[in-house]
C-alpha positions as CSV (number, residue, x, y, z in Angstrom):
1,X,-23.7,-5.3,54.9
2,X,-23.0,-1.7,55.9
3,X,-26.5,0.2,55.8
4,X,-25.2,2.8,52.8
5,X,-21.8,2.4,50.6
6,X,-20.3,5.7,49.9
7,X,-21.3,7.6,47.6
8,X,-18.9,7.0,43.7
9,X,-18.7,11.3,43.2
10,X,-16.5,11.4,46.9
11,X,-14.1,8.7,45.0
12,X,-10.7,10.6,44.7
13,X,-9.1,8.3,42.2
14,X,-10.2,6.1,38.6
15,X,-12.4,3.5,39.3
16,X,-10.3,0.1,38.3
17,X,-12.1,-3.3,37.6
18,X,-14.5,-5.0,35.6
19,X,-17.5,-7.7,35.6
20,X,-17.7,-9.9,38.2
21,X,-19.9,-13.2,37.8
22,X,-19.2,-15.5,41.2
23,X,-22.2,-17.3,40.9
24,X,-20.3,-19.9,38.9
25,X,-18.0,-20.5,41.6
26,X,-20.2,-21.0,44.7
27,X,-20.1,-24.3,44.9
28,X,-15.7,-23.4,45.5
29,X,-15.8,-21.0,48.0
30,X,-11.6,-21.4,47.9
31,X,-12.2,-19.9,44.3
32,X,-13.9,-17.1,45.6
33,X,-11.3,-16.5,48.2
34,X,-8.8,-16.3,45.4
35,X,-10.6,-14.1,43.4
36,X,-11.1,-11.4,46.5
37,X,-7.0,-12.1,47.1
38,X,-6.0,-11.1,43.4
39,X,-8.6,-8.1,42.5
40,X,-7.2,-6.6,46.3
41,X,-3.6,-7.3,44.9
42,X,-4.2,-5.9,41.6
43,X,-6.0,-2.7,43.0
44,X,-9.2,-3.2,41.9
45,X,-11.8,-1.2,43.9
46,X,-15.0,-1.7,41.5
47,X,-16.8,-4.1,39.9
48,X,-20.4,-4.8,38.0
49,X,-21.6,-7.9,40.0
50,X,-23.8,-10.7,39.1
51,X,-24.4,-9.5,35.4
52,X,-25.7,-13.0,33.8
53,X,-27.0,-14.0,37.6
54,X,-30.4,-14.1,37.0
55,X,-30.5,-18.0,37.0
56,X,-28.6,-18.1,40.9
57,X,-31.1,-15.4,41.4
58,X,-34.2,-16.6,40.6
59,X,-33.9,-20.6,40.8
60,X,-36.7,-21.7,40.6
61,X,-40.0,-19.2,39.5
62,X,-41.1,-16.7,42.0
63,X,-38.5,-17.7,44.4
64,X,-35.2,-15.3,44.8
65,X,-31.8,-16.0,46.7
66,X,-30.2,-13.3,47.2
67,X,-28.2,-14.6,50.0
68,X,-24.6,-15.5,48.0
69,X,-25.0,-12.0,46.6
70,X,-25.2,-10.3,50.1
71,X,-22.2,-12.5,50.9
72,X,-20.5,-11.3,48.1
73,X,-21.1,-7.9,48.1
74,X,-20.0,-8.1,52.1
75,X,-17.0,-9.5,50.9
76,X,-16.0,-7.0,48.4
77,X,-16.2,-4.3,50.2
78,X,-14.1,-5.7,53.4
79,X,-11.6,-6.2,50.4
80,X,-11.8,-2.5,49.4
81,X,-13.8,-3.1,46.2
């Protein structure tokens, strides 16, 4: 994951997209794939991630995963979002 994202105020353009929840998906990766291949294709370049994540989150008490959402964020940004 790049150290810093750039920040939105040096975006030139409208910011196009919507909520994102692939924690339902994880156990498809090819769905995930798909997902990355339309938003890039439909030009969208932001999304809120994870919102009702807390569950793939926090799976058990006291103990966090954040590893899918590092994946994911990684992902989205290689695909311009």
């Amino acid at each position: 994951m790049p150290e810093r994202y750039p920040p939105l105020t040096r975006v030139p353009h409208m910011l196009h997209g919507g909520d994102y929840n692939p924690d339902q998906w994880l156990h498809e990766p090819e769905v995930l794939a798909e997902d990355l291949r339309l938003m890039q294709a439909a030009g969208v370049n932001a999304v809120s991630l994870g919102i009702f994540a807390w569950a793939a989150l926090e799976p058990e008490e006291g103990r966090y995963t954040f590893d899918w959402l590092d994946r994911t964020m990684d992902d989205l940004y290689a695909h311009g979002v």
